[in-house]
Chimera marker file (.cmm) of the C-alpha trace (Angstrom):
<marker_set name="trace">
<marker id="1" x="-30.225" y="-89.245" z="5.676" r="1" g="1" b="0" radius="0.5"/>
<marker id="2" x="-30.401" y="-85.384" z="4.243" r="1" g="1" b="0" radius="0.5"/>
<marker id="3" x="-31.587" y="-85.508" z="0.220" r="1" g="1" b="0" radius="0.5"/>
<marker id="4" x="-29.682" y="-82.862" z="-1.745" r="1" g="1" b="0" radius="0.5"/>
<marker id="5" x="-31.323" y="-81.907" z="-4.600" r="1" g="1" b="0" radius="0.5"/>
<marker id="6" x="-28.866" y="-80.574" z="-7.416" r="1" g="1" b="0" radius="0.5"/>
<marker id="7" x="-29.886" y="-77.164" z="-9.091" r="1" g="1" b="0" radius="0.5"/>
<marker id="8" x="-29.193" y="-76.459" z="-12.828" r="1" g="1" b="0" radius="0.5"/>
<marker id="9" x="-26.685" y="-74.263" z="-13.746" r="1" g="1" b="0" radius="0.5"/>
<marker id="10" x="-27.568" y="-70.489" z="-14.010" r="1" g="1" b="0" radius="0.5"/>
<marker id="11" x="-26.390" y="-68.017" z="-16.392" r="1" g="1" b="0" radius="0.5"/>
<marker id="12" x="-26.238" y="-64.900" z="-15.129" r="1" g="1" b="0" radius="0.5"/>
<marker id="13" x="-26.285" y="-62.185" z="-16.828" r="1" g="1" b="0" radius="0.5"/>
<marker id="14" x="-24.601" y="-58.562" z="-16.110" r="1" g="1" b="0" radius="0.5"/>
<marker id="15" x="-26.932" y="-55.410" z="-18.021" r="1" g="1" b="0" radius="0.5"/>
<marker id="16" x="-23.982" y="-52.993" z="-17.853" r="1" g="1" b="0" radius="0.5"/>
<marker id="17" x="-23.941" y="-49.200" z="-19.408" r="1" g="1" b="0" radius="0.5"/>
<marker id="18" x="-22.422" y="-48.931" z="-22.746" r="1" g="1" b="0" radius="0.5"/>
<marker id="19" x="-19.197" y="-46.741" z="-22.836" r="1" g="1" b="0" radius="0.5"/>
<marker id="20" x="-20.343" y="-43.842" z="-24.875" r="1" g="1" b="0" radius="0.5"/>
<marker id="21" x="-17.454" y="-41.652" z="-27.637" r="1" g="1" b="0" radius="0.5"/>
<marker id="22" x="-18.160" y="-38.346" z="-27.617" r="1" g="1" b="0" radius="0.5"/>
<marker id="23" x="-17.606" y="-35.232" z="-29.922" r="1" g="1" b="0" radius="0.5"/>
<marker id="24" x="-18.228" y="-31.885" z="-28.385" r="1" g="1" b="0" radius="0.5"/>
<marker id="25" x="-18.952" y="-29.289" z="-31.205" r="1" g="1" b="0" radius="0.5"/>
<marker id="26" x="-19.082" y="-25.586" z="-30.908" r="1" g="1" b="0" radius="0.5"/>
<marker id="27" x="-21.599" y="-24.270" z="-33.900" r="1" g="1" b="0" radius="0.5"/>
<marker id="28" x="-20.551" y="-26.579" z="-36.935" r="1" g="1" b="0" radius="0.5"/>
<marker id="29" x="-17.050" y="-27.024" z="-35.357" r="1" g="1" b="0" radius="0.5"/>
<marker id="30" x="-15.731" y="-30.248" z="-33.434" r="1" g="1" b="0" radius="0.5"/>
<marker id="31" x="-13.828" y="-28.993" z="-30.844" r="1" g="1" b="0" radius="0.5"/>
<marker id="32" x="-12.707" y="-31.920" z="-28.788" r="1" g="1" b="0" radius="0.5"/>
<marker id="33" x="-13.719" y="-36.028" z="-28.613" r="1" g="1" b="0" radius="0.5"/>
<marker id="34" x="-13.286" y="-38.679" z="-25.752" r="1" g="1" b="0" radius="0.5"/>
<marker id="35" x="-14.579" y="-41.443" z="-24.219" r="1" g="1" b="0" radius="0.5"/>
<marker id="36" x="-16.461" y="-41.863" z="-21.098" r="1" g="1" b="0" radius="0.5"/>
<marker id="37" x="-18.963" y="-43.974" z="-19.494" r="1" g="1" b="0" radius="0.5"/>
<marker id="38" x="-21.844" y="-43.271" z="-17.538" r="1" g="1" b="0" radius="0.5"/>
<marker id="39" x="-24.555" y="-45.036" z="-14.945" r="1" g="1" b="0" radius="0.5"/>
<marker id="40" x="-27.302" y="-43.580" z="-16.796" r="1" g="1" b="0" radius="0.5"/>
<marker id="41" x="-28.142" y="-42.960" z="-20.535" r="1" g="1" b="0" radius="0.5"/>
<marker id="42" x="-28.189" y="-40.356" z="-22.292" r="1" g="1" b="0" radius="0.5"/>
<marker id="43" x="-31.010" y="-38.664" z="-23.785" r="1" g="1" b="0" radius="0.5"/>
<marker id="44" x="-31.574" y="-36.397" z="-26.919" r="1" g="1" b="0" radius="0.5"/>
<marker id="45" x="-31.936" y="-33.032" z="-25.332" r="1" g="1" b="0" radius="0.5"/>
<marker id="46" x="-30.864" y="-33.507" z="-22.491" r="1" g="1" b="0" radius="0.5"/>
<marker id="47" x="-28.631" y="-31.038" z="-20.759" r="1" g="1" b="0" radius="0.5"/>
<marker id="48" x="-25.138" y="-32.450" z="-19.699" r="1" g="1" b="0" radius="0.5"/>
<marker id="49" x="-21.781" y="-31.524" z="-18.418" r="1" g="1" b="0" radius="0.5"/>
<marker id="50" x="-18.666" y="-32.914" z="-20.061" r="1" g="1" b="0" radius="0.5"/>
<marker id="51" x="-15.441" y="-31.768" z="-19.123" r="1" g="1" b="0" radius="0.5"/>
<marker id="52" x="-16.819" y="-29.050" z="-16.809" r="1" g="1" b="0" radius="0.5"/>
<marker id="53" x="-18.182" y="-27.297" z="-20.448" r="1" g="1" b="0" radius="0.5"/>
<marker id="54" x="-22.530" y="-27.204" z="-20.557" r="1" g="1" b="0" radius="0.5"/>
<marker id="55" x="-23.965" y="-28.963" z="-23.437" r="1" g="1" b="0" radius="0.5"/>
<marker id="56" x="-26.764" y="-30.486" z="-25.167" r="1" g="1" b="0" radius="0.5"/>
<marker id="57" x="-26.852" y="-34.105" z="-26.322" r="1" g="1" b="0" radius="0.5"/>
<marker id="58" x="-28.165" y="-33.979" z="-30.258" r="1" g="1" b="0" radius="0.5"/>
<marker id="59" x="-27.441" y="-37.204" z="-31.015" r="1" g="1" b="0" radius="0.5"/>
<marker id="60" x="-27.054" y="-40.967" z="-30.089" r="1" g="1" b="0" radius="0.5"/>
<marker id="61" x="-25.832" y="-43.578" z="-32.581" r="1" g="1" b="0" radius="0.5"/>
<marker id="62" x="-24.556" y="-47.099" z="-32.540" r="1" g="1" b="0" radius="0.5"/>
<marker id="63" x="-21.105" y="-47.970" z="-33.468" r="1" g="1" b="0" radius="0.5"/>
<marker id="64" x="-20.996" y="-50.896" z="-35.645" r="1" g="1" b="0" radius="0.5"/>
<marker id="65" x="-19.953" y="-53.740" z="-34.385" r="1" g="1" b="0" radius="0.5"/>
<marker id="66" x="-19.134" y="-52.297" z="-31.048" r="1" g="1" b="0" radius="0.5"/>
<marker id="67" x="-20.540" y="-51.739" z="-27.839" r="1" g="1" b="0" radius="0.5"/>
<marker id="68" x="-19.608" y="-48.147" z="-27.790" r="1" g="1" b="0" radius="0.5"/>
<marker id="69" x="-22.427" y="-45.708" z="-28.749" r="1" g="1" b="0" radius="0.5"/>
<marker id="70" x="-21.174" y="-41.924" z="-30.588" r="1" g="1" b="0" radius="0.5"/>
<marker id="71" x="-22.657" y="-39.494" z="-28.811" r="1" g="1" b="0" radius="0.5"/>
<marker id="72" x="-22.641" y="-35.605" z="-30.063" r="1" g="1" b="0" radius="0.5"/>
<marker id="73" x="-22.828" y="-32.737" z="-27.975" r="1" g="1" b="0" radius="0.5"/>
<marker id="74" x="-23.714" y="-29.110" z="-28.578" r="1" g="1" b="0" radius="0.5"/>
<marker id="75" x="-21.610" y="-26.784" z="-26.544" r="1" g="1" b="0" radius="0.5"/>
<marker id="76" x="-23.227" y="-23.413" z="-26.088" r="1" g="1" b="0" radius="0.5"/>
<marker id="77" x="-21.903" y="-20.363" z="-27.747" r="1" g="1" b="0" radius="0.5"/>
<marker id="78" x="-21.601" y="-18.519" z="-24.455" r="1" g="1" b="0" radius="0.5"/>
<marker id="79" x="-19.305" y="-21.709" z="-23.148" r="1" g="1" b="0" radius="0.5"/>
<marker id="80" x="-16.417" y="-21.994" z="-25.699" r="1" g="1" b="0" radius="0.5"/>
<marker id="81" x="-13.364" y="-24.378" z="-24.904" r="1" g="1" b="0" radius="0.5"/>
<marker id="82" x="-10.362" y="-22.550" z="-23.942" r="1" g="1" b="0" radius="0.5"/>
<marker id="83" x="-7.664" y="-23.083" z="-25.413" r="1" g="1" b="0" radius="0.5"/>
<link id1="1" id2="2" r="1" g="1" b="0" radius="0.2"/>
<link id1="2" id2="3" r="1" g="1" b="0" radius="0.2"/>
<link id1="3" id2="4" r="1" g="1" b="0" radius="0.2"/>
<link id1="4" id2="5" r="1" g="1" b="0" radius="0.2"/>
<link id1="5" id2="6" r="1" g="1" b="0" radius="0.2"/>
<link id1="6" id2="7" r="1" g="1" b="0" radius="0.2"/>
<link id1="7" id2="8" r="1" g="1" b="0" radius="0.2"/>
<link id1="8" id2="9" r="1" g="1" b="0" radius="0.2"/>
<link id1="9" id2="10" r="1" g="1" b="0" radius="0.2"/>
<link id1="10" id2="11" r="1" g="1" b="0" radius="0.2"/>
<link id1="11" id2="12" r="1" g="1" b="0" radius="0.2"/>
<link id1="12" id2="13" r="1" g="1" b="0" radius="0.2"/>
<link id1="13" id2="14" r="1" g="1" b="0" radius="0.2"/>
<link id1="14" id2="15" r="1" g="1" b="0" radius="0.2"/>
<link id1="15" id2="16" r="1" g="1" b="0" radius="0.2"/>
<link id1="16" id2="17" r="1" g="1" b="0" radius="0.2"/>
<link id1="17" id2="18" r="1" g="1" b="0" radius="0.2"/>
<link id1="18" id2="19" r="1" g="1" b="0" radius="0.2"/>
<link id1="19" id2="20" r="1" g="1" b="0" radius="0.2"/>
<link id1="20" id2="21" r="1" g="1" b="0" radius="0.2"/>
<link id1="21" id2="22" r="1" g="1" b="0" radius="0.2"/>
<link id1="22" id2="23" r="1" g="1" b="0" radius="0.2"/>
<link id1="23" id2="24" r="1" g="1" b="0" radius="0.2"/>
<link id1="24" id2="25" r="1" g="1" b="0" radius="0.2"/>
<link id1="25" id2="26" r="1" g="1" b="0" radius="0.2"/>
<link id1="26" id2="27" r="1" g="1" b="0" radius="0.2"/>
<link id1="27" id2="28" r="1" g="1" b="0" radius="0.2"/>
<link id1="28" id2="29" r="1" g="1" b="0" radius="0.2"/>
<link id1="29" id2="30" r="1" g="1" b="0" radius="0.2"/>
<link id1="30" id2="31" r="1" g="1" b="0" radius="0.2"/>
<link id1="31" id2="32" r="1" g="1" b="0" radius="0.2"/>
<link id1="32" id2="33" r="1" g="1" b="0" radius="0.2"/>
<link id1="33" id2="34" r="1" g="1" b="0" radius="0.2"/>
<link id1="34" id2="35" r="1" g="1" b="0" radius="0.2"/>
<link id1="35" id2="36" r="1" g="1" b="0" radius="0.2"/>
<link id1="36" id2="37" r="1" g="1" b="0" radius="0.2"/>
<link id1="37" id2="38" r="1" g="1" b="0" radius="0.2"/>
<link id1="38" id2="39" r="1" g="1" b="0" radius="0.2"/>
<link id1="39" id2="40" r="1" g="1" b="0" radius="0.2"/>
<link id1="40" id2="41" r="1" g="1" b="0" radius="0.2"/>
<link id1="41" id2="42" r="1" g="1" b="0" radius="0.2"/>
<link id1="42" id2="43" r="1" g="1" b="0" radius="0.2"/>
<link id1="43" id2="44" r="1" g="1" b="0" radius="0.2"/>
<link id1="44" id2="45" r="1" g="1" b="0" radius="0.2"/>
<link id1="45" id2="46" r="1" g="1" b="0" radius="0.2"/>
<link id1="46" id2="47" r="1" g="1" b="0" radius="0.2"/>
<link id1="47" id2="48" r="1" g="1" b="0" radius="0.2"/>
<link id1="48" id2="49" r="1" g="1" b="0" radius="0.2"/>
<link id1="49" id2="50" r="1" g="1" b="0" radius="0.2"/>
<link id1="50" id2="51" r="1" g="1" b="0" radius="0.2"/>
<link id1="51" id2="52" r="1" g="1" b="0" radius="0.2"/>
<link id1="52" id2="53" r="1" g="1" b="0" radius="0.2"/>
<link id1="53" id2="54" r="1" g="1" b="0" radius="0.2"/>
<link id1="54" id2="55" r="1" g="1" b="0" radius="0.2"/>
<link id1="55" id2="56" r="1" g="1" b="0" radius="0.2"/>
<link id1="56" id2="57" r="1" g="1" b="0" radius="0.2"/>
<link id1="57" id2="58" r="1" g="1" b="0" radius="0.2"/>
<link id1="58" id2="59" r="1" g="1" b="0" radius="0.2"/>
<link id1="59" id2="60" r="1" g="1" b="0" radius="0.2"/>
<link id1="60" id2="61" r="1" g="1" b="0" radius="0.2"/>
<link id1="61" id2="62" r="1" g="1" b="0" radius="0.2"/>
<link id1="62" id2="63" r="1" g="1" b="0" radius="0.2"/>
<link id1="63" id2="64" r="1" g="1" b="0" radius="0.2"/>
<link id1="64" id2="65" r="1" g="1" b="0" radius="0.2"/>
<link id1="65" id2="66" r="1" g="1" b="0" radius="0.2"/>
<link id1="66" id2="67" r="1" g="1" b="0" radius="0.2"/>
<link id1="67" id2="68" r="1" g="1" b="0" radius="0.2"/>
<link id1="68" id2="69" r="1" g="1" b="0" radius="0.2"/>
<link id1="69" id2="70" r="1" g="1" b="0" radius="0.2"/>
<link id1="70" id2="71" r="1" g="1" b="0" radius="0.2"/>
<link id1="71" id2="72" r="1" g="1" b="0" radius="0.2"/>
<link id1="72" id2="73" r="1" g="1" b="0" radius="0.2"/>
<link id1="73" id2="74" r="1" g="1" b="0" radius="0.2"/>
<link id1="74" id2="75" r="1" g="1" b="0" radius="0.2"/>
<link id1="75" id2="76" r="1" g="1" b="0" radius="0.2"/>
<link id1="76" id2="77" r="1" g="1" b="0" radius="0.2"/>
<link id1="77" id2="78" r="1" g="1" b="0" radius="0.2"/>
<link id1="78" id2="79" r="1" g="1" b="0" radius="0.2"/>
<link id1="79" id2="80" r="1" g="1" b="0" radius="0.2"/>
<link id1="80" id2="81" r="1" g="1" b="0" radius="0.2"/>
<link id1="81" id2="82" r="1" g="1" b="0" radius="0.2"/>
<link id1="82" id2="83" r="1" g="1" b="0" radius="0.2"/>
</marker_set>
């Protein structure tokens, strides 16, 4: 006769990205926001291309209550949005 031996239940849980809100400033300027996800984080410093424009990342902050982070990046002078 075969003995099954019942396993607790598991919890699993899923680690996923947080969506991120952007702003993309030009100099002092905001020139466009957004949303986006990503499978990485982002880093202070770190180069990055959003919306095909070249950027910095200067800062990363928590939304309150929410699982989106603000993210603000620095668009270089010599890369302006067109309008």
């Amino acid at each position: 006769m075969a003995r099954y031996t019942r396993m607790p239940n598991r919890v699993i849980t899923i680690i996923s990205m947080p969506d991120y809100r952007y702003e993309l400033r030009l100099a002092d300027e905001v020139v466009a926001t957004g949303h986006l996800t990503r499978d990485e984080p982002f880093d202070v410093g770190e180069h990055v291309v959003v919306n095909g424009h070249v950027g910095i990342v200067r800062s990363i902050e928590p939304r309150l209550g929410e699982r989106e982070l603000d993210v603000v990046v620095q668009l270089r002078a010599e890369d302006p949005l067109e309008t």
